[in-house]
C-alpha positions in Angstrom: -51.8 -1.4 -39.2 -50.7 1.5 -37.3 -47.9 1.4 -34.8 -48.0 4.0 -31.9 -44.7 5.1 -30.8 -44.9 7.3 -27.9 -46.6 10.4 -26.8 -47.1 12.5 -29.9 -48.9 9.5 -32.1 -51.5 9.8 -29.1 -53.4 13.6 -28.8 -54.3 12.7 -25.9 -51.2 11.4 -24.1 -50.3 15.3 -23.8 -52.5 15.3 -20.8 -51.4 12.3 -19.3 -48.9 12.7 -16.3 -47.1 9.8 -16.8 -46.0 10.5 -19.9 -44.1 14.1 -18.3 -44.9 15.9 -21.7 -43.7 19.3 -19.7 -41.9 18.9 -17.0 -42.7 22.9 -16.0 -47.0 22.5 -16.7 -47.0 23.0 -12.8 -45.4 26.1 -12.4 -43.6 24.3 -9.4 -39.5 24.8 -9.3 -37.2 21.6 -9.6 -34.7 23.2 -8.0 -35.4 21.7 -4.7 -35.7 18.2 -6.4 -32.4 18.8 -8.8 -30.6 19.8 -5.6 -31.6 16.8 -4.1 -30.0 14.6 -6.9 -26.6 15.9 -6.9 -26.8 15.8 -3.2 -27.3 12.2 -3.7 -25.4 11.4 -6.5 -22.0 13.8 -4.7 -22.6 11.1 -1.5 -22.8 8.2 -4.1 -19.3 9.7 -5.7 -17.5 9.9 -2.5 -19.0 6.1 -1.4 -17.4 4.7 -4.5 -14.3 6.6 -4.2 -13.8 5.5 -0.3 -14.7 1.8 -2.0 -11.9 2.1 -5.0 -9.4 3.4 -2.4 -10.0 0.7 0.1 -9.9 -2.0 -2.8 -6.8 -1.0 -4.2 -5.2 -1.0 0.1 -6.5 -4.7 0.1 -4.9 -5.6 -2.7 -1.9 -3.5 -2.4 -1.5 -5.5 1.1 -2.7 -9.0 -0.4 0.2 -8.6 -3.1 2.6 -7.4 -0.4 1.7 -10.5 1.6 2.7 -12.9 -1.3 6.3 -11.6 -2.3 8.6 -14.7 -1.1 10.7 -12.8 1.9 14.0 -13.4 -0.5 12.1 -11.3 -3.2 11.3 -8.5 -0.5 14.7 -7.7 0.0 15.8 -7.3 -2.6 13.5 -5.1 -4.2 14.3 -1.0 -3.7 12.7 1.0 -1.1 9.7 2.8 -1.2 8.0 0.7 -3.8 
């Protein structure tokens, strides 16, 4: 029995666009589509870096919050 893997077992799957043999068979630039994706993922960087930085406040506050006052005094300033 012959197993088909992918798009070069089939002749025909060349032709299919679903199987994006050639991403350039259209003649038409990416570059408008490629910009678009590093737009996005640059917004999606800066949304998880605002996220990791507001984490780490929370938690810098919640641990704050739980020294015992005796323990607050005496540790050194600035930390």
């Amino acid at each position: 029995m012959l197993t088909l893997k992918g798009m070069k077992h089939v002749r025909t799957g060349r032709n299919v666009k679903g199987f994006r043999s050639c991403p350039q068979a259209t003649g038409v630039s990416p570059a408008r589509l490629v910009a678009a994706r590093l737009a996005r993922e640059e917004e999606r960087l800066l949304a998880r870096e605002a996220r990791r930085l507001w984490l780490e406040d929370q938690w810098t506050r919640h641990f704050e919050a739980a020294v015992p006052p005796l323990a607050r005094s005496r540790r050194p300033k600035g930390k």
